[in-house]
DSSP file (Angstrom, degrees, kcal/mol; ACC not computed):
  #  RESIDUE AA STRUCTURE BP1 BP2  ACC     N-H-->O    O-->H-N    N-H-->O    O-->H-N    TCO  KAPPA ALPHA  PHI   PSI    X-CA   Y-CA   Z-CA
    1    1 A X              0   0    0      0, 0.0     0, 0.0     0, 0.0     0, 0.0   0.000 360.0 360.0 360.0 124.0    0.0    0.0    0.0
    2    2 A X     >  -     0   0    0      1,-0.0     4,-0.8     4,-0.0     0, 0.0   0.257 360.0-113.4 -14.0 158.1    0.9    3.6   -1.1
    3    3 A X  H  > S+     0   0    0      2,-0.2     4,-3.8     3,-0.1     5,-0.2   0.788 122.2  51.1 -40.0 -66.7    1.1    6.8    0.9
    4    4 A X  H  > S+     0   0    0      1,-0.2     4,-1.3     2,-0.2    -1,-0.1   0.708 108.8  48.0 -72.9  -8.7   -1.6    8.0   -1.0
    5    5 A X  H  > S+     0   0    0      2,-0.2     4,-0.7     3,-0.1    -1,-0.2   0.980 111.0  52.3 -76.1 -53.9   -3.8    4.8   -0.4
    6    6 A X  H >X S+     0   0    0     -4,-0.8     4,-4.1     2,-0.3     3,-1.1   0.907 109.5  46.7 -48.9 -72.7   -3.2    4.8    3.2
    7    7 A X  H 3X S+     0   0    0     -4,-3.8     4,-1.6     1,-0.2    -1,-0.2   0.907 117.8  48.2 -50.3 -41.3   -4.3    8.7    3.7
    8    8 A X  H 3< S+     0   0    0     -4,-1.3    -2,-0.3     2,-0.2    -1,-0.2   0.605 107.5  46.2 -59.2 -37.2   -7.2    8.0    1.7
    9    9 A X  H XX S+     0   0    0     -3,-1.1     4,-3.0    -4,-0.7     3,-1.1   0.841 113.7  55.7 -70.2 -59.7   -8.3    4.9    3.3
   10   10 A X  H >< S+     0   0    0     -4,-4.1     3,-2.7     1,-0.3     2,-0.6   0.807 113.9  45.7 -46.6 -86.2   -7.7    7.1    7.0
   11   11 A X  T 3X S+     0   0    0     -4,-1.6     4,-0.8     1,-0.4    -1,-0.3   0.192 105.4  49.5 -61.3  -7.0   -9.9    9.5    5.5
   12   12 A X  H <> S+     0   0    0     -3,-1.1     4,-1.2    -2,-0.6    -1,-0.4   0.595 113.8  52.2 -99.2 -32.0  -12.6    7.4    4.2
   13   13 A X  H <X S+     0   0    0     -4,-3.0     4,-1.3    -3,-2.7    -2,-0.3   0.908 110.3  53.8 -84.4 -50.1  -12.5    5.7    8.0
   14   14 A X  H  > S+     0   0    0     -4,-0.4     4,-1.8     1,-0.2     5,-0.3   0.937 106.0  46.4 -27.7 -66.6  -12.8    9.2    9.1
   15   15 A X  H >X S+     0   0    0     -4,-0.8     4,-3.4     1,-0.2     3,-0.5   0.947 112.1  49.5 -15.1 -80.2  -15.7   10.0    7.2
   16   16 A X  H 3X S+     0   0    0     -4,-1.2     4,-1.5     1,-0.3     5,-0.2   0.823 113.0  53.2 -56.8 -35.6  -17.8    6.7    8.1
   17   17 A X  H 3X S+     0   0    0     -4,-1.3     4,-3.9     2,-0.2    -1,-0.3   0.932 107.5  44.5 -62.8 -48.2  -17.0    7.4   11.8
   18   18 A X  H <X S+     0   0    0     -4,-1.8     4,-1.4    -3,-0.5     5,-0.2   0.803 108.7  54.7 -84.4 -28.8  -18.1   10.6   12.0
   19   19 A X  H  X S+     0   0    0     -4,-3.4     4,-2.5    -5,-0.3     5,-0.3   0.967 108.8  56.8 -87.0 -53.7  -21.5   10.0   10.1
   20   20 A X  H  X S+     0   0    0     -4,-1.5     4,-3.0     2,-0.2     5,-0.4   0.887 105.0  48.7  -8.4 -65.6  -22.0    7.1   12.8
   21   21 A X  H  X S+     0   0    0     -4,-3.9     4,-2.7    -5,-0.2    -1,-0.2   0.997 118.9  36.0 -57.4 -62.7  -21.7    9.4   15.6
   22   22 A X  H  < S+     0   0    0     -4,-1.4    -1,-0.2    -5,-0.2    -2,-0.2   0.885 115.3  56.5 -50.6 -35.9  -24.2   12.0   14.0
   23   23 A X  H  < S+     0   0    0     -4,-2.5    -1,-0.2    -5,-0.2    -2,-0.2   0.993 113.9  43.9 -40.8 -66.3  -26.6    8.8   12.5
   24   24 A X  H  < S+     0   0    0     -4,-3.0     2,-0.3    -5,-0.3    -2,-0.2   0.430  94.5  93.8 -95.3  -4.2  -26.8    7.5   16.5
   25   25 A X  S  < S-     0   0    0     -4,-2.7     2,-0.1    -5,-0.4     3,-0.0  -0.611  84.4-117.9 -83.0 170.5  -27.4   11.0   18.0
   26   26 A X        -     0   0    0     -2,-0.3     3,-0.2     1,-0.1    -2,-0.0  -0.531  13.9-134.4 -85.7 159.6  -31.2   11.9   18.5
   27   27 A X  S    S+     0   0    0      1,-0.3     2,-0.2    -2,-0.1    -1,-0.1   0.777  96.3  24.0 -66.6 -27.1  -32.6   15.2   16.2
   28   28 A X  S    S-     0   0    0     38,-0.0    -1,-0.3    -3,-0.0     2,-0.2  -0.831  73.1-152.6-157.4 103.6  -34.4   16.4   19.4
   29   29 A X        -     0   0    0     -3,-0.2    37,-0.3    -2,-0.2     2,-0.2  -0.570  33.9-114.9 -61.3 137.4  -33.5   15.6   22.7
   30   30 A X        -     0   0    0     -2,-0.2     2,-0.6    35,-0.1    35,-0.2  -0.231  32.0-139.6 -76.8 140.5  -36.7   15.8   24.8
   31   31 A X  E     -A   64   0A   0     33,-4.5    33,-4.2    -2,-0.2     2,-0.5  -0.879  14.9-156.3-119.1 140.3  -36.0   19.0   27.6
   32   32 A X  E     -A   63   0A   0     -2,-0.6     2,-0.4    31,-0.2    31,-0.2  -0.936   8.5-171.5-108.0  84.0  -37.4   18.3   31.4
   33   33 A X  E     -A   62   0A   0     29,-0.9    29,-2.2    -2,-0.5     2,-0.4  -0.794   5.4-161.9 -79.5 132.1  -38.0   21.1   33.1
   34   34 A X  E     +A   61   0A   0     -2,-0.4     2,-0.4    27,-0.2    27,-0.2  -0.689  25.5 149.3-109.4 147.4  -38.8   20.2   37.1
   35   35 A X  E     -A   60   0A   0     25,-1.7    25,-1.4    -2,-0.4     2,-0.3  -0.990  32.4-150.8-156.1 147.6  -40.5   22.7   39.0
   36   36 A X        -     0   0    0     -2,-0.4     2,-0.5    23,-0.2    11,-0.2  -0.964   7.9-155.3-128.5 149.5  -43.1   23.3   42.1
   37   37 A X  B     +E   46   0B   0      9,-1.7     9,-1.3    -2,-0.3    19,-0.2  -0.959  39.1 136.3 -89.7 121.6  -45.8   26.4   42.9
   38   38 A X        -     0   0    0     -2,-0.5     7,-0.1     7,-0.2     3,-0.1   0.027  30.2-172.9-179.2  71.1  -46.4   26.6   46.0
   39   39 A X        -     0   0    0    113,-0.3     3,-0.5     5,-0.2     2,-0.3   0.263  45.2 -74.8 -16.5 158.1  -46.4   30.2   47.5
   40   40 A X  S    S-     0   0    0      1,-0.2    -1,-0.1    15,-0.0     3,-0.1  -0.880 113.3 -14.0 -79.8 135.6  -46.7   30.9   51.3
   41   41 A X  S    S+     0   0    0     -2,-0.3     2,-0.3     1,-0.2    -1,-0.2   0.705  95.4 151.6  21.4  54.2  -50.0   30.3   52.4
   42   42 A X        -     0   0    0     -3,-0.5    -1,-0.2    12,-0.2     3,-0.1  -0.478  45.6-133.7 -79.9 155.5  -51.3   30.3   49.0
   43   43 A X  S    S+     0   0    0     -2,-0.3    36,-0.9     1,-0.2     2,-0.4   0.536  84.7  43.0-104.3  11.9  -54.5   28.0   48.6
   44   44 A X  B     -F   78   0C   0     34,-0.2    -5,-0.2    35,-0.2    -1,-0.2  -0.932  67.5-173.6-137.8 132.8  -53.6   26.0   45.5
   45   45 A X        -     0   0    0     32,-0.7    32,-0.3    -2,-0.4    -7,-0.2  -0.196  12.8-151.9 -96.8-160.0  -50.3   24.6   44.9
   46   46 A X  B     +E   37   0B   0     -9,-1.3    -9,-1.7    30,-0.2     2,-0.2  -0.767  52.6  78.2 179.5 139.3  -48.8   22.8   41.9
   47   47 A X        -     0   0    0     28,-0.6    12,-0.3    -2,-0.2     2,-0.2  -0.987  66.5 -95.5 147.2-176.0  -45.8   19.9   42.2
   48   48 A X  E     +G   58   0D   0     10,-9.9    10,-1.2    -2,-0.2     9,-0.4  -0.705  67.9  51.5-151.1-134.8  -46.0   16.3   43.2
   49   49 A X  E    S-     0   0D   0     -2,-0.2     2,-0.1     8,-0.2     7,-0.1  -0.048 100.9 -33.1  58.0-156.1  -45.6   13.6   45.9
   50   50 A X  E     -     0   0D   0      6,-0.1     7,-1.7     1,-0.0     2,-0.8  -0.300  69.8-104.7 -82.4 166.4  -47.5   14.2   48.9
   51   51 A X  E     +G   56   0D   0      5,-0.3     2,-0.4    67,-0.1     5,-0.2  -0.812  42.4 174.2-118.7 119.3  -48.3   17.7   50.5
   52   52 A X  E >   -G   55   0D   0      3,-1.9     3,-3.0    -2,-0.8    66,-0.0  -0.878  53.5 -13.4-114.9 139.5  -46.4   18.9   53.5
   53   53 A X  T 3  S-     0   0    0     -2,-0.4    -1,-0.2     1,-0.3     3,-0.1   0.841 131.6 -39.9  61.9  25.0  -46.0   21.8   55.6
   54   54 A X  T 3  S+     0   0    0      1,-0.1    -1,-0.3    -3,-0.1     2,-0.3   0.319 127.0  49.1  99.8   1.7  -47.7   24.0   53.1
   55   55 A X  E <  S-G   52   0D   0     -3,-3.0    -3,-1.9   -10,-0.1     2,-0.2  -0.979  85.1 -76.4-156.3 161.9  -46.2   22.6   49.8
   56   56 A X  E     -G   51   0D   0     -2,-0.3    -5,-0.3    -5,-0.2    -7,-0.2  -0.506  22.2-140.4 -73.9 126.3  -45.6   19.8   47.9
   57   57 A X  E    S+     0   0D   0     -7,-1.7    -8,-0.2    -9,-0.4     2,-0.2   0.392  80.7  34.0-125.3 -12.5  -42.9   17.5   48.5
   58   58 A X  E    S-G   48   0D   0    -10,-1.2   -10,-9.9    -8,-0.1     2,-0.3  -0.963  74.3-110.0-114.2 163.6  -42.0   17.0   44.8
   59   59 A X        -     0   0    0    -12,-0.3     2,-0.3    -2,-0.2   -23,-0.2  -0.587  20.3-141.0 -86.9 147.4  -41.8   18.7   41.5
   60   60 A X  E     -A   35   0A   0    -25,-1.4   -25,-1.7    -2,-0.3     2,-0.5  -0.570  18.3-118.0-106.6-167.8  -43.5   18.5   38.5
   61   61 A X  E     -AB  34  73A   0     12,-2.8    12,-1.6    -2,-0.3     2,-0.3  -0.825  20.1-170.9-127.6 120.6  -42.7   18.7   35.2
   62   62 A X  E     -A   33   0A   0    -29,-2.2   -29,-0.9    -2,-0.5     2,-0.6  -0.749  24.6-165.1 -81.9 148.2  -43.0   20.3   31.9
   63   63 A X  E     -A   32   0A   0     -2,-0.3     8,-2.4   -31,-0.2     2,-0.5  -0.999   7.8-155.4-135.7 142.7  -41.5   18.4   28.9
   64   64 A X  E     -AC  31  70A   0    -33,-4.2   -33,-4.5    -2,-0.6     2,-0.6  -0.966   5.9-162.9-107.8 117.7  -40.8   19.7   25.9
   65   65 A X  E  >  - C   0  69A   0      4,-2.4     4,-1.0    -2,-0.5     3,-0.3  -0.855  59.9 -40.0 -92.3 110.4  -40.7   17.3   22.9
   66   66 A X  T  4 S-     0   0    0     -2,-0.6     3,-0.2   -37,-0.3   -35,-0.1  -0.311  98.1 -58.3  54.4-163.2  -39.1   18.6   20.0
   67   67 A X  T  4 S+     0   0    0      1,-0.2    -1,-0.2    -3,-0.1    63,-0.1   0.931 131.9  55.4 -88.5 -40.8  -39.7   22.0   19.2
   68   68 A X  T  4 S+     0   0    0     -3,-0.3     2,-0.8    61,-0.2    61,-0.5   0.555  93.3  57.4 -79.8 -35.4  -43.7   21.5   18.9
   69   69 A X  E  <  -CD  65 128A   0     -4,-1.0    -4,-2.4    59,-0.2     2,-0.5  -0.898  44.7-170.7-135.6 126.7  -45.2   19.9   22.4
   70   70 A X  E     -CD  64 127A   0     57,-2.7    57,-1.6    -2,-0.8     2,-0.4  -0.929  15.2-162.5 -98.6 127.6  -45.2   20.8   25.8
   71   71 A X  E     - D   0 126A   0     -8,-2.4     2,-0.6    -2,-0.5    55,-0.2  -0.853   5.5-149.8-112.1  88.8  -46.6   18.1   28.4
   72   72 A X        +     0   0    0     53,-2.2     2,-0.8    -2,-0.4   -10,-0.2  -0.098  18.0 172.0 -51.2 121.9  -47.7   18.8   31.8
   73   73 A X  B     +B   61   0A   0    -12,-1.6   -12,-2.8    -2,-0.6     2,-0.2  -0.814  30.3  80.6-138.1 118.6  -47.4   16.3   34.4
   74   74 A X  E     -H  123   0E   0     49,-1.2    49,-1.1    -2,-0.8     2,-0.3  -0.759  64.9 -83.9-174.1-124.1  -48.0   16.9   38.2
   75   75 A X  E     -H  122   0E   0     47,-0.2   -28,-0.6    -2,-0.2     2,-0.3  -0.894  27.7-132.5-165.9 125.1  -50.7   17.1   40.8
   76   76 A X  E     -H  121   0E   0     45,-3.7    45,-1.4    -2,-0.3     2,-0.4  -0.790  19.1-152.1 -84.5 127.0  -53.2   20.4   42.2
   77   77 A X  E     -H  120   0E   0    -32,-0.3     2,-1.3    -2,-0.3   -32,-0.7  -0.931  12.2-149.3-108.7 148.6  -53.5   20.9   45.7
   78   78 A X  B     +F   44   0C   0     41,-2.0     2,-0.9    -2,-0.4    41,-0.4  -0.579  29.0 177.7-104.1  84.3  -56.5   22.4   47.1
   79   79 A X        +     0   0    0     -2,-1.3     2,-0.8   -36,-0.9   -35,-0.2  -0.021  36.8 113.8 -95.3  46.3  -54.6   24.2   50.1
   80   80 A X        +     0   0    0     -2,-0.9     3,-0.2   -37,-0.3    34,-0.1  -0.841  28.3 167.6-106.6  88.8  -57.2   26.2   52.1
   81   81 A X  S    S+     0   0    0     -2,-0.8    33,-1.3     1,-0.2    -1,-0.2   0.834  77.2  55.3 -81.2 -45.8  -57.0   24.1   55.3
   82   82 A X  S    S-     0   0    0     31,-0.2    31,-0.5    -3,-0.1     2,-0.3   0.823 122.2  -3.2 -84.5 -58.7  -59.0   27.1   56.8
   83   83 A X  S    S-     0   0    0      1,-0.3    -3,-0.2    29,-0.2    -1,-0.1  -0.888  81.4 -85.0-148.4 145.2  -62.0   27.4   54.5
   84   84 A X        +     0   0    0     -2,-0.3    -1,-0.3    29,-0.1    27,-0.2   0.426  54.7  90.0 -63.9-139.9  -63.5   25.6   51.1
   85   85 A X  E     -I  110   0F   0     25,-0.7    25,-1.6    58,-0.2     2,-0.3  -0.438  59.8 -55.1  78.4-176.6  -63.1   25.9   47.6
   86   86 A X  E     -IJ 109 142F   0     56,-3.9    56,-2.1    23,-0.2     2,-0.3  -0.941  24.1-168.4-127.1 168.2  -61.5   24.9   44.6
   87   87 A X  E     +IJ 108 141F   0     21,-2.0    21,-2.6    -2,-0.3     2,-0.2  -0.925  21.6 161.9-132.2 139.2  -57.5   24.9   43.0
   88   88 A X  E     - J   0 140F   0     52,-1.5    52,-1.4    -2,-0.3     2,-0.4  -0.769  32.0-125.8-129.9-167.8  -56.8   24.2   39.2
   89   89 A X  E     - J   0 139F   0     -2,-0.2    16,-2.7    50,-0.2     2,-0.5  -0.993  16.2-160.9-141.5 138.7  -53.9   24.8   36.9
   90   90 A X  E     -KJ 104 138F   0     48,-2.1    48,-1.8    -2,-0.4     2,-0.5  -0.973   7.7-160.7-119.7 112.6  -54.0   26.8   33.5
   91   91 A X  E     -KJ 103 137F   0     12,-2.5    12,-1.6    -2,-0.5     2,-0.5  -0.777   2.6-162.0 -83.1 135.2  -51.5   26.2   31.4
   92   92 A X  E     -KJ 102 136F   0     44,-1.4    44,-2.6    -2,-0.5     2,-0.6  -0.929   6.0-163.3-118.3 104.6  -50.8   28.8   28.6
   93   93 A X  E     - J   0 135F   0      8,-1.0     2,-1.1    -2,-0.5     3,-0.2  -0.738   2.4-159.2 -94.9 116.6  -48.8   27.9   25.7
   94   94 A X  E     + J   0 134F   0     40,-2.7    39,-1.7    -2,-0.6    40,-0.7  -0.682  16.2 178.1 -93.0  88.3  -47.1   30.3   23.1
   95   95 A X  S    S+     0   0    0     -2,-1.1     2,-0.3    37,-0.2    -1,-0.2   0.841  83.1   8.2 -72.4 -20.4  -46.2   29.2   20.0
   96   96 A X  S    S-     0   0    0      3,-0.5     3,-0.5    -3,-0.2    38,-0.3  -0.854  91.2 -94.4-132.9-178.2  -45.0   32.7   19.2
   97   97 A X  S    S+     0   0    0     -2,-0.3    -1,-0.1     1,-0.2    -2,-0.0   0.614 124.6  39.1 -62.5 -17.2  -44.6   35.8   21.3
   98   98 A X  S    S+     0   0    0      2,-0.0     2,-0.3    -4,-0.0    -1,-0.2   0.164 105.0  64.7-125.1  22.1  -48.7   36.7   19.9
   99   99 A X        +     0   0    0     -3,-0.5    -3,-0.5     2,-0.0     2,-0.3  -0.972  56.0 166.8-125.1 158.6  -50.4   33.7   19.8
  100  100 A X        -     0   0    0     -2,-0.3    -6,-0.2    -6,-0.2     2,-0.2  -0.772  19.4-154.2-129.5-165.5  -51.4   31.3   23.1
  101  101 A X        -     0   0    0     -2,-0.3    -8,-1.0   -10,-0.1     2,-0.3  -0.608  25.2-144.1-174.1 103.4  -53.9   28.2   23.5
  102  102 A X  E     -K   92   0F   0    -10,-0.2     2,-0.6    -2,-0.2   -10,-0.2  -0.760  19.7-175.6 -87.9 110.8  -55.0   28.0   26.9
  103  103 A X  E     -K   91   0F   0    -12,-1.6   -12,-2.5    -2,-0.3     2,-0.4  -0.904   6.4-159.6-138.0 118.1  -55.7   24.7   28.9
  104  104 A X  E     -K   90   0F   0     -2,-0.6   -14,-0.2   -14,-0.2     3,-0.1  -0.769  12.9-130.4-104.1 144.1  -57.0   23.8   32.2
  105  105 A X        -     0   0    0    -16,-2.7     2,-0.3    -2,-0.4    18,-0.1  -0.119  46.5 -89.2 -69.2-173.7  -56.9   20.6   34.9
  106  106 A X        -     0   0    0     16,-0.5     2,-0.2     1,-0.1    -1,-0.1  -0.661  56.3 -89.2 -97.8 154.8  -59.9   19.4   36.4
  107  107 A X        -     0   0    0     -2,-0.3     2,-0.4   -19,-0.1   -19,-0.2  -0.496  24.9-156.4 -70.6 129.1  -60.9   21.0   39.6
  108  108 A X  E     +I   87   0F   0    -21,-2.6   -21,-2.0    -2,-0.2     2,-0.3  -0.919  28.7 177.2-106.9 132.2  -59.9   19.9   42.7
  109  109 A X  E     -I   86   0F   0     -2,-0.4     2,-0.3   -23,-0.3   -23,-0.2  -0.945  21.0-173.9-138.5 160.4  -62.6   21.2   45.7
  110  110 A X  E     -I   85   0F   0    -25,-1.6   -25,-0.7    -2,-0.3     2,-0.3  -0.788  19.0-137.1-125.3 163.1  -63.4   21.0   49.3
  111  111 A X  S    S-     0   0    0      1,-0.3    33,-0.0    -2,-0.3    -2,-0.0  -0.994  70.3 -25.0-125.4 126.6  -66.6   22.4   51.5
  112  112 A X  S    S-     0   0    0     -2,-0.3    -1,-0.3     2,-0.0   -29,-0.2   0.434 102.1 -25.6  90.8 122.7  -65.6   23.9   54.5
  113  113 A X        -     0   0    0    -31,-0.5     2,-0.3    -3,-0.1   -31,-0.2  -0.193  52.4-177.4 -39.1 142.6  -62.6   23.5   56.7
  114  114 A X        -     0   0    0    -33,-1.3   -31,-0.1   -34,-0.1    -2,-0.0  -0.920  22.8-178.2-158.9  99.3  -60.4   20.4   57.0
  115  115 A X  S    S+     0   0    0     -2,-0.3     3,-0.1   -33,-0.1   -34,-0.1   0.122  70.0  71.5-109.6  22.9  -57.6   19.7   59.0
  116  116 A X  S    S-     0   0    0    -35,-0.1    -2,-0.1     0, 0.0   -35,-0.0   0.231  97.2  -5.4-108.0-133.5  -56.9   16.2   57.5
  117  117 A X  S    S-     0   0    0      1,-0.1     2,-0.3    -2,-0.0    -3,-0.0   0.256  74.9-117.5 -45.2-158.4  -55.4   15.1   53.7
  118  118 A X        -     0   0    0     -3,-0.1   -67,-0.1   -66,-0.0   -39,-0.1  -0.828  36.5-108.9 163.2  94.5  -55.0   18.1   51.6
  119  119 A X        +     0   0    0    -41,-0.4   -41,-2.0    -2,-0.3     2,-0.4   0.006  50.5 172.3 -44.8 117.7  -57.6   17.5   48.5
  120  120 A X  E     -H   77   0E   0    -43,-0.2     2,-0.2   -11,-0.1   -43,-0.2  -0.754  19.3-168.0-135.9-147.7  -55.5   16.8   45.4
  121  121 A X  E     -H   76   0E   0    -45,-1.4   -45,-3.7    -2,-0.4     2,-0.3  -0.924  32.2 -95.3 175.4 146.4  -56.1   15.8   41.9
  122  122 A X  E     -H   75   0E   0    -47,-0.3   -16,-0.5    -2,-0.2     2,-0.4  -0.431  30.8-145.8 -75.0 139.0  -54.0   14.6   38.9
  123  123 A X  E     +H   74   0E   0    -49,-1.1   -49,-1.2    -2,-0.3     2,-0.3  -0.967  22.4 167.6-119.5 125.7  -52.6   17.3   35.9
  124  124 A X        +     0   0    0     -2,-0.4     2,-0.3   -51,-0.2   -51,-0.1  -0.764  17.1 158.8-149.8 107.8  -52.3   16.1   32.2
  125  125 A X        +     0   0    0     -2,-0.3   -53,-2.2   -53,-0.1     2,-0.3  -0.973   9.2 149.5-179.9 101.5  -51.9   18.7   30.3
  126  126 A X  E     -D   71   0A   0     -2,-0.3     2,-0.2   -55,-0.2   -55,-0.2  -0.969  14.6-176.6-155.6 169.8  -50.4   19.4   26.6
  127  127 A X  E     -D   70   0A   0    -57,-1.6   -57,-2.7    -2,-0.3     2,-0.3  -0.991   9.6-162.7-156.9 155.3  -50.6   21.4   23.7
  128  128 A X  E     +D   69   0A   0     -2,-0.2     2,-0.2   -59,-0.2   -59,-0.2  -0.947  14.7 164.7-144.2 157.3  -48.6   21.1   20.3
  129  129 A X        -     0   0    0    -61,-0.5   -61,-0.2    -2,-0.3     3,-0.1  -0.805  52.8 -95.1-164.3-161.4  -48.2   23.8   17.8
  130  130 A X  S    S+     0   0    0      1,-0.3    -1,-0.3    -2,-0.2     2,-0.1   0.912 118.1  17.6 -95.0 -76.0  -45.3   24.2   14.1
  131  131 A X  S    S-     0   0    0     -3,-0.1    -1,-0.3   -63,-0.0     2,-0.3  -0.472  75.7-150.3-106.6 168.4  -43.4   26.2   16.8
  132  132 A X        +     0   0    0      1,-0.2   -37,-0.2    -2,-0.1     3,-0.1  -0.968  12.0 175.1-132.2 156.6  -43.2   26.8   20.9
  133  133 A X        -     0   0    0    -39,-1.7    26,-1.6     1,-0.3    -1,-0.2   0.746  56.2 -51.5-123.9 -81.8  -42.2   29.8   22.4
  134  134 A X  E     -JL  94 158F   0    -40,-0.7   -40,-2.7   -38,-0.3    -1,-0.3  -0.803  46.1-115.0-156.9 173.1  -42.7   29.3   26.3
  135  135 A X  E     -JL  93 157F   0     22,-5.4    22,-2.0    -2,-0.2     2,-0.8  -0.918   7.4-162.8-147.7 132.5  -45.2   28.3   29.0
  136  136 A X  E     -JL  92 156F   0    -44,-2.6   -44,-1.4    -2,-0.2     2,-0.7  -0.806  10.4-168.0 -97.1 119.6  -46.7   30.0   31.4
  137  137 A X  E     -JL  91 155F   0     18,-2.6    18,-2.8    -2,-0.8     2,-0.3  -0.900  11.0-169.7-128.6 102.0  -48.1   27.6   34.0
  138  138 A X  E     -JL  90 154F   0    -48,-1.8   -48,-2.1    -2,-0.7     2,-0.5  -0.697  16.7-143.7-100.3 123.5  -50.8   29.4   36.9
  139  139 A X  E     -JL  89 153F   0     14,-2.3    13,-2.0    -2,-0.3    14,-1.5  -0.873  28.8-177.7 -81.5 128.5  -52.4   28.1   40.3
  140  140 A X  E     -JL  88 151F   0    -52,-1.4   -52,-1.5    -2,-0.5     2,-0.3  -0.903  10.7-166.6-116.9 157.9  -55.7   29.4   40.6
  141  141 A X  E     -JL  87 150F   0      9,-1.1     9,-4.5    -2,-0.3     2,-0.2  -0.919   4.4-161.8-148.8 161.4  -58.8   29.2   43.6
  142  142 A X  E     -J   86   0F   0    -56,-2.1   -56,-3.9    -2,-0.3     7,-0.1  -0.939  17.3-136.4-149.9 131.0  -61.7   29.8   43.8
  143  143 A X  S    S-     0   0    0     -2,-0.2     2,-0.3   -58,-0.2   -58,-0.2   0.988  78.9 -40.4 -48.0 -91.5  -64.2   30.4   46.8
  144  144 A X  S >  S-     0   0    0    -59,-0.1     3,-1.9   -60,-0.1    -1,-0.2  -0.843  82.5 -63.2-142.3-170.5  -67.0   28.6   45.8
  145  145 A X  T 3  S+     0   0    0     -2,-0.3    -1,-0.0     1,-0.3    -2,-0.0   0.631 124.6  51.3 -63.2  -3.8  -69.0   28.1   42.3
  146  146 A X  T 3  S+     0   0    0      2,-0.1    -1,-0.3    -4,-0.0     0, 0.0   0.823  90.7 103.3 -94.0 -37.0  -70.0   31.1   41.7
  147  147 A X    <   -     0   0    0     -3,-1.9     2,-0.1     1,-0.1     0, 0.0  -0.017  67.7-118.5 -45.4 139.4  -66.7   32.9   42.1
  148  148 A X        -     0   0    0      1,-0.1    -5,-0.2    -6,-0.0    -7,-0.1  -0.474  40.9-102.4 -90.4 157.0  -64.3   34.3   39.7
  149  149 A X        -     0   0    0     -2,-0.1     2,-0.5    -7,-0.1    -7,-0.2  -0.615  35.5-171.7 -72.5 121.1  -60.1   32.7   39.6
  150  150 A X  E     -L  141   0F   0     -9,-4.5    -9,-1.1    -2,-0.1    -1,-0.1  -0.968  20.3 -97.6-120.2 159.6  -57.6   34.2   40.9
  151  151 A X  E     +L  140   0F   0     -2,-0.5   -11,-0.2   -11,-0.2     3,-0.1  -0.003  35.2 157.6 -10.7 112.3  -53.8   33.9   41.1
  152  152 A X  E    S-     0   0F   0    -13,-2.0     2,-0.3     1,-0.4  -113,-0.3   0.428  72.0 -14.0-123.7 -10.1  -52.1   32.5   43.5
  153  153 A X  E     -L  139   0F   0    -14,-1.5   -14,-2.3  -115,-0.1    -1,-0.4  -0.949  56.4-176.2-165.7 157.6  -48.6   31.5   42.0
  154  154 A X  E     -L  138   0F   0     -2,-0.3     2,-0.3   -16,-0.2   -16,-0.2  -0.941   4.8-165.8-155.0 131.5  -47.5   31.2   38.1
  155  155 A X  E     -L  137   0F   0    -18,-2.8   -18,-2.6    -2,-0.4     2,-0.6  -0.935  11.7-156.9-110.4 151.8  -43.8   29.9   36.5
  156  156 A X  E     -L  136   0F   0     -2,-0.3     2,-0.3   -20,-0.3   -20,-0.2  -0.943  10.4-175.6-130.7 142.6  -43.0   30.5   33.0
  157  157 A X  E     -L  135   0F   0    -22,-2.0   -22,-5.4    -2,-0.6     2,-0.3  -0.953  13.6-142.5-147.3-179.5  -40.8   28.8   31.2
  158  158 A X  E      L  134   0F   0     -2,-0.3   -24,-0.2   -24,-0.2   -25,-0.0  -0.811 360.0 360.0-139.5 160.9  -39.2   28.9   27.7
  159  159 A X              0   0    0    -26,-1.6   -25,-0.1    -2,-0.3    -1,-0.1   0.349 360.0 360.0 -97.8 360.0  -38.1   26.0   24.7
């Protein structure tokens, strides 16, 4: 074998090597973000595990898959120990800076004071669009049915 066969050969084994590595990487790694709401003395939280000591004892999660879908995954707590109501979570999803599509859990409620479990309820939650911007992700309560939401804690986060 040649000089020139030899570089040529290297370089052809280069080549083949390097389109492997890039073949066996993914196009879009999925991105986790872990996160809890849970204000002081807020009445709805947002997280997971069990709920202690005014908050939640794990986080939950946004995932972003590929550029296009966001997935919520956690748990509402309904934290008014004091008094009833209900807690939800509103998700708001931005495929651009001027558009959203807006998405709520199911309501978690109580009547009354309660000094036992801490009402929660399960969050599943997504939205898919061409592109994603951010997400803005809100605890809300409400007195009782008649009552308008409000605020009690929001994270935003961005793809």
């Amino acid at each position: 074998m040649n000089v020139m066969s030899i570089r040529r050969l290297l370089s052809l084994l280069a080549f083949a090597l390097a389109a492997m590595f890039f073949a066996a990487a993914p196009a879009s790694a999925a991105q986790i973000n872990y996160f809890k709401i849970a204000p002081p003395l807020s009445k709805a939280d947002f997280g997971n595990g069990t709920h202690q000591f005014g908050q939640p004892t794990q986080d939950g999660t946004l995932t972003w898959s590929g550029s296009v879908t966001a997935k919520l995954s956690g748990t509402v707590y309904m934290d008014n120990l004091l008094g009833g109501g209900c807690a939800r979570v509103r998700m708001e999803f931005y495929p651009d800076a001027s558009t959203k599509t807006t998405k709520y859990s199911a309501q978690v409620c109580r009547s009354g004071a309660w000094f036992g479990d801490v009402p929660s309820g399960g969050v599943s939650l997504s939205a898919s669009a061409a592109t994603a911007y951010k997400v803005v992700v809100t605890t809300q309560y409400k007195t009782y049915s008649g009552s308008a939401w409000s605020n009690t804690g929001s994270k935003t986060l961005y793809r």
